[in-house]
C-alpha positions in Angstrom: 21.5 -29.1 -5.5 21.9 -32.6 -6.4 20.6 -33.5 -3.3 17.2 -31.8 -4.0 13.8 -33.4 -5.8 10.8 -31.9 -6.8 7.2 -33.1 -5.6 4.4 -31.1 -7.4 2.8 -28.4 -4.9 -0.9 -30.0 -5.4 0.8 -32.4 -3.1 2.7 -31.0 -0.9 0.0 -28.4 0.0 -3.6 -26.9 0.8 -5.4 -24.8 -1.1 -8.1 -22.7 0.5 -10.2 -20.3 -1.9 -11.4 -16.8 -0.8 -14.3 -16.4 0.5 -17.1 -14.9 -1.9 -18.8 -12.5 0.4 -21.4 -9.9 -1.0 -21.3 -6.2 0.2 -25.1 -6.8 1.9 -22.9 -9.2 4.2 -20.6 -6.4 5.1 -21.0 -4.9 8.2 -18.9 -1.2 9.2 -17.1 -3.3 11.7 -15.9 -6.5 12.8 -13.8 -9.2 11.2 -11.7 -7.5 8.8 -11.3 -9.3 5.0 -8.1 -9.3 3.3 -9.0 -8.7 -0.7 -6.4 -8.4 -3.6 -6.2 -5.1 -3.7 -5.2 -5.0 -0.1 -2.0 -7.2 -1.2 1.0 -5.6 -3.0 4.4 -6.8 -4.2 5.9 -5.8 -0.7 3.6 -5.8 1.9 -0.4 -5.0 2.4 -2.4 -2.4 2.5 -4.8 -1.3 5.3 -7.1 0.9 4.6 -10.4 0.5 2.9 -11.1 -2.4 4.4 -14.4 -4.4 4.9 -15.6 -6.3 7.6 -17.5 -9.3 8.2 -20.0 -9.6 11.4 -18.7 -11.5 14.7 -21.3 -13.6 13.9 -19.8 -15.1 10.9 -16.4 -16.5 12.3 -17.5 -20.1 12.5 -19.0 -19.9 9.5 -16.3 -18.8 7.4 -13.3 -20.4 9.6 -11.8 -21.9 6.9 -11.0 -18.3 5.0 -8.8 -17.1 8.0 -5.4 -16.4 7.8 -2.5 -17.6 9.9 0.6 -15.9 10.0 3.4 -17.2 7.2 0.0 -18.2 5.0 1.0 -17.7 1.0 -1.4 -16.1 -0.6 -1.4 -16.0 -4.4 -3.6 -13.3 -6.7 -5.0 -15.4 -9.1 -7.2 -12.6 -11.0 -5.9 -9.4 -12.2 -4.1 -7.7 -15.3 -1.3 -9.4 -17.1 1.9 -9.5 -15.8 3.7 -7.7 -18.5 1.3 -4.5 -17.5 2.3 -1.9 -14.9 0.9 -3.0 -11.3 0.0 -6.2 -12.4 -2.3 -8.3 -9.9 -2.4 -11.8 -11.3 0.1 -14.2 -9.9 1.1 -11.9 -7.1 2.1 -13.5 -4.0 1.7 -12.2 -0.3 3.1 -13.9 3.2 1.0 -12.9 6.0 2.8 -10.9 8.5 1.7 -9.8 11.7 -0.2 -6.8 10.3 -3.1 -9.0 8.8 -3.3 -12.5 11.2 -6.2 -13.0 11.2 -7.8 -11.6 8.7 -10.3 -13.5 6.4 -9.5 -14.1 2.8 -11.4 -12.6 0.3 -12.1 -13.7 -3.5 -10.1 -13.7 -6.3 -7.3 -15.4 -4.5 -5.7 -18.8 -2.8 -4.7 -19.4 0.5 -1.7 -22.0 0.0 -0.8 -23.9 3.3 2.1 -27.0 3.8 0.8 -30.1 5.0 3.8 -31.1 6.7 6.6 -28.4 8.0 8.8 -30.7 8.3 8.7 -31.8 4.6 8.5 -27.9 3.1 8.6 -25.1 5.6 5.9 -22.7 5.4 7.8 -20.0 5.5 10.2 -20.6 3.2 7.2 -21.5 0.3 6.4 -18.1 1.1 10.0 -16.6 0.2 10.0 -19.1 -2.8 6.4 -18.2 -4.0 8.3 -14.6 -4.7 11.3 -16.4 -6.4 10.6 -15.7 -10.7 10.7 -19.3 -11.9 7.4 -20.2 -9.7 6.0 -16.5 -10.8 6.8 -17.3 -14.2 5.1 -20.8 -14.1 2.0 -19.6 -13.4 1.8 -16.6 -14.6 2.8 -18.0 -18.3 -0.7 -20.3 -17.5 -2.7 -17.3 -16.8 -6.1 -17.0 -19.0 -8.3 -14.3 -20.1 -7.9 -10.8 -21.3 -4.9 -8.6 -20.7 -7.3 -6.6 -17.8 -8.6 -9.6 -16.5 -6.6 -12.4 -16.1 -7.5 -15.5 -14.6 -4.7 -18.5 -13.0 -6.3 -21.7 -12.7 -5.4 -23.6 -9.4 -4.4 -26.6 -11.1 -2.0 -24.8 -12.7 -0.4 -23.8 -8.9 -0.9 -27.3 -8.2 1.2 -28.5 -11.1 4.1 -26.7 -10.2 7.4 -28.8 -9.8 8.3 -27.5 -6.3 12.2 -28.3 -5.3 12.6 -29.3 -2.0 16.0 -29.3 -0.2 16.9 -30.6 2.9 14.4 -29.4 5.1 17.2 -27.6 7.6 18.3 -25.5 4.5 14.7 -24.6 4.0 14.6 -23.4 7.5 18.0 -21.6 7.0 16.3 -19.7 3.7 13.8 -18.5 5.4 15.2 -17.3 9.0 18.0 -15.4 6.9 15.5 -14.0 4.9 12.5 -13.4 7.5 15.4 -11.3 9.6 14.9 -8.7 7.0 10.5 -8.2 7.1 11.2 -8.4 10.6 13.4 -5.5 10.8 10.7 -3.8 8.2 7.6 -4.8 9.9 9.2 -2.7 13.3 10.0 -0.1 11.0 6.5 0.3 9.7 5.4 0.1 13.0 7.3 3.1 14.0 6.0 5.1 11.3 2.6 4.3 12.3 3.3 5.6 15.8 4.8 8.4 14.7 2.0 9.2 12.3 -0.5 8.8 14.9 1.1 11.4 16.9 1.4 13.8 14.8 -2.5 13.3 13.6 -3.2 13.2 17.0 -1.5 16.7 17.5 -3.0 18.1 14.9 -6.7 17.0 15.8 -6.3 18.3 19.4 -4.7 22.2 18.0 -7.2 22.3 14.7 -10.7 20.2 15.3 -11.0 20.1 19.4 -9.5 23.7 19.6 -7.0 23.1 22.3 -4.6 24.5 20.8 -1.7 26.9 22.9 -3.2 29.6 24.1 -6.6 28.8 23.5 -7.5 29.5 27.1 -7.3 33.3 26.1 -8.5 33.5 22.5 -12.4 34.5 22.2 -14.9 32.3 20.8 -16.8 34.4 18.3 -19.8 32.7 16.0 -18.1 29.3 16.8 -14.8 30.2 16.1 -11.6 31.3 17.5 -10.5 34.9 16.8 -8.1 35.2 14.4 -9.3 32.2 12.3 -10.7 32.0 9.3 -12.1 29.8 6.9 -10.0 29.7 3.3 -10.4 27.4 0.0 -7.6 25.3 -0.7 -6.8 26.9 -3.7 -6.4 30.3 -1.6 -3.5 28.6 0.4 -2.1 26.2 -2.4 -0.8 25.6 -5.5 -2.5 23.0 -7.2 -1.2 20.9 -10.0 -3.9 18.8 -12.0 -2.0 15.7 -13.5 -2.5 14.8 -18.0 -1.2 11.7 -18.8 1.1 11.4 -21.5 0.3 8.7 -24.3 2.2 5.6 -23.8 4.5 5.6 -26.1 6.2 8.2 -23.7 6.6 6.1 -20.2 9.0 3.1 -19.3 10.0 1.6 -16.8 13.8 2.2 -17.7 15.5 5.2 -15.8 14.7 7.5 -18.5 13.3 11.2 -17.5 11.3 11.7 -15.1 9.2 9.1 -12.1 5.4 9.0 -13.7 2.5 7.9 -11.3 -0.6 7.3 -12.9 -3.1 7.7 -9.6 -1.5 7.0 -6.0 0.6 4.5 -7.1 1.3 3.2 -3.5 -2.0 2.9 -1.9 -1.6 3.2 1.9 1.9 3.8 2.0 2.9 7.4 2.7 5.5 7.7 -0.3 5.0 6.9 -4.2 7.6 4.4 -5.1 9.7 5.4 -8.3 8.8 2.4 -11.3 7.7 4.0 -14.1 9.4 6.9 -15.7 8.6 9.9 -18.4 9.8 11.4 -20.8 7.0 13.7 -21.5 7.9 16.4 -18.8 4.6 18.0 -18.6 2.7 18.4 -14.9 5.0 18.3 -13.2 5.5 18.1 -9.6 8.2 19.3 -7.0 9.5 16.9 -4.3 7.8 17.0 -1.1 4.4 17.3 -2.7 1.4 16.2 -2.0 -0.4 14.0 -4.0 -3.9 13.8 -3.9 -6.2 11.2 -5.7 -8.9 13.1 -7.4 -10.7 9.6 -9.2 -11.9 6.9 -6.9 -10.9 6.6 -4.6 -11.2 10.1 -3.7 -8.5 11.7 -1.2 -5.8 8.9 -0.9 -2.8 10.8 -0.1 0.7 10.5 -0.5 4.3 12.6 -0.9 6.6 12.8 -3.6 10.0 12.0 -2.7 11.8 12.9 -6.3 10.2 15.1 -9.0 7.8 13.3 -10.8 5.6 13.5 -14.2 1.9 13.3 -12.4 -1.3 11.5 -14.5 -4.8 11.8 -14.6 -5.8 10.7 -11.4 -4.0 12.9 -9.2 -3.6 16.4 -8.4 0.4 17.8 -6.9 -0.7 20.0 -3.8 2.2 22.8 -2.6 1.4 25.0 0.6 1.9 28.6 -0.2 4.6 29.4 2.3 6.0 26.1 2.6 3.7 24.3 5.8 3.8 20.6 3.9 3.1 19.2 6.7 0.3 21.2 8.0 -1.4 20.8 4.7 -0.2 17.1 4.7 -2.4 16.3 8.1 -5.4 18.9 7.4 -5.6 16.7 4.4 -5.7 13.5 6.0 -8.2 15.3 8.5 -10.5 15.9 6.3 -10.6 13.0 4.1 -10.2 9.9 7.1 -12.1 7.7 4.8 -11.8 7.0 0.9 -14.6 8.6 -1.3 -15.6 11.2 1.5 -16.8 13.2 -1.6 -16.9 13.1 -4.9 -19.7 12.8 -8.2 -19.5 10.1 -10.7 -21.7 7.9 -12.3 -19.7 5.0 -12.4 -16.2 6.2 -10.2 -16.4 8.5 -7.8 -14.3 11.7 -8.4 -13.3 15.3 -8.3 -13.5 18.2 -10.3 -10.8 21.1 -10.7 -12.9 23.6 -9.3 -14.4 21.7 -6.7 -11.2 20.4 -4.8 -10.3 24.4 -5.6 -13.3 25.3 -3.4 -12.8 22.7 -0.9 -13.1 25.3 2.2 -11.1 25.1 5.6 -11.0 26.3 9.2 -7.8 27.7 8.8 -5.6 29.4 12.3 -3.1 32.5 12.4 0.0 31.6 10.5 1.8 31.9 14.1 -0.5 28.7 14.8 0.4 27.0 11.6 3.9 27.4 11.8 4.7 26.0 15.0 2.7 22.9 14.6 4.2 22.5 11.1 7.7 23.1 13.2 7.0 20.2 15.7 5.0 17.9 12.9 8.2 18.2 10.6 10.7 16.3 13.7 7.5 13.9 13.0 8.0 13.5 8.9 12.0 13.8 9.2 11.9 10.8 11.2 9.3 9.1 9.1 11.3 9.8 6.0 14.6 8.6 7.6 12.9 4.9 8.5 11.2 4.8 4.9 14.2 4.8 3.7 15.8 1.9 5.5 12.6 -0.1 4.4 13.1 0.8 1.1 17.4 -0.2 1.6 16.0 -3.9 3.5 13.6 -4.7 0.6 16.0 -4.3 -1.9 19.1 -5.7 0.0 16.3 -8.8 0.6 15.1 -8.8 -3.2 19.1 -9.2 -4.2 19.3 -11.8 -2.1 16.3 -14.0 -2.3 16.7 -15.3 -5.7 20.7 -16.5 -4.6 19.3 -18.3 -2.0 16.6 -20.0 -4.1 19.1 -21.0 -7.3 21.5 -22.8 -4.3 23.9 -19.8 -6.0 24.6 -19.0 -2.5 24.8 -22.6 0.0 22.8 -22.4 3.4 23.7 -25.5 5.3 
């Protein structure tokens, strides 16, 4: 390390603020924007996105993204709270090249790769003596708060030689790449499964529909059933504070769908009031805005306010897991609420379905199940990569471990 200096990152870099786009300069599609809430601490999110018109991508040039761009949160809630936003960092990855930067964040990009690789800037941004630094500079209430820019500017960025930057970063880059094709695959397999269950259950090709009458619009043998007819449904109470951690103490707690677009809740936060409780393999289902993100329980979990634990009565998760996601495609499908959209109890107990013969059911859940298995399997190796990555990253950073 004694060969390394420091230059301050205000000089090293550019800074590009998001764009400040109103919703009236939304269009349904288009150019999609990248906002804060799309990015998370290991990767982004992508539903629920906005788009600008075609017509704006001269205009607002400067906001897109290039792959390997940094992108910082610089408004959220304070570190120390759970899911904090502020001072979050974000590489682009293939996923969201090209995207166009929304508000409430910077776009940080090197002015000279051969002086401090992009790449690796993007790996140290994550590193917790640059988090630190400006997070520890953050103003404003605990809810809401805000980083300067000079303050990323001011930062005291170490630079070593620039071959062991590029070493950094192609050790660590093998891992997202290994994850990115992972999440790929789920995404295919997903698909198909959707796919599968749109062809049996909305355009009624399902096997043997050749030979099943049509009666009143639908086939014989089917019948429409609430959700509460062919579930059991949990509604999540959060207990007081005083009674979560994030120490492995009792049970997982998730306060709302904790991981927004991603098909499992990831374990952070744990309770030791054991009340609403639900099962693994559940189905979590967001009943506050936005209304009908889904996702499944891998452990057994305490469940909060914002979410409801969903069990089909003989078993068929992932029927009911993909005649779910049928139903609500898009966030805030339904819902009342003056200020959040939501759902009540009884109303997501009413929700009504088209429902087939259990024979139906059963063999699609059969095939859709090789579908989830495999799904589960591959989350799983993402989950082992980011945490094998994680370990590493910071030995890398510290010169702990020498990259020549």
């Amino acid at each position: 390390m004694s060969e390394w200096k420091s230059v301050k990152l205000g000089e090293l870099c550019e800074f590009i603020n998001g764009g400040a786009w109103s919703d009236k300069e939304y269009v349904p599609y288009g150019i999609p924007v990248l906002k804060v809430t799309n990015c998370k601490n290991d990767g982004f999110t992508l539903d629920s996105l906005s788009y600008l018109p075609e017509s704006s991508r001269e205009k607002y040039s400067k906001n897109r993204l290039y792959l390997h761009d940094v992108i910082i949160a610089t408004v959220g809630s304070h570190p120390n709270l759970i899911n904090s936003a502020a001072g979050r960092s974000s590489i682009v990855n293939s996923f969201v090249e090209g995207f166009y930067l929304n508000q409430n964040a910077v776009c940080i990009r090197t002015k000279d790769e051969n002086i401090l690789n992009q790449l690796y800037f993007g790996y140290y941004s994550k590193y917790y003596l640059f988090q630190n630094f400006i997070q520890m500079r953050g103003k404003g209430a605990a809810n809401q708060m805000r980083i300067a820019i000079g303050a990323i500017k001011d930062y005291p960025m170490p630079l070593p030689p620039i071959d062991v930057q590029r070493n950094v970063a192609e050790i660590l880059s093998r891992y997202d790449s290994l994850i990115e094709n992972y999440q790929r695959q789920i995404k295919l397999l997903e698909e198909a499964a959707q796919r599968l269950y749109k062809e049996w259950f909305v355009d009624l090709h399902f096997p043997g529909h050749e030979n099943t009458p049509i009666i009143d619009g639908i086939p014989q043998g089917w019948e429409k059933k609430k959700l509460s007819e062919m579930a059991d449904i949990i509604m999540g109470q959060s207990p007081k504070s005083e009674y979560y951690n994030k120490e492995h103490q009792g049970l997982p707690f998730h306060q709302g769908v904790g991981s927004y677009g991603s098909r499992f809740v990831i374990d952070d936060v744990y309770s030791t009031s054991l009340t609403r409780v639900a099962k693994p393999n559940s189905v979590l289902f967001s009943v506050r805005a936005p209304v009908g993100r889904l996702n499944i329980t891998k452990n057994k979990i305490v469940i909060g306010r914002g979410i409801a634990a969903i069990n089909h009565n003989q078993g068929y998760q992932c029927y009911l897991f993909y005649l779910l996601k049928e139903r609500f495609f898009k966030d805030n499908i339904i819902g009342n609420g003056a200020i959040f959209a939501s759902i009540s109890k009884d109303e997501l107990h009413n929700l009504s379905f088209l429902t087939p013969s259990e024979h139906l059911i059963k063999r699609f859940d059969d095939i859709a199940s090789n579908y989830d298995r495999r799904i589960l399997f591959i989350d799983n190796q993402i989950r082992n990569l980011s945490e094998a990555r994680d370990r590493l990253l910071p030995k890398l950073m510290s010169g702990e471990i020498e990259v020549s």
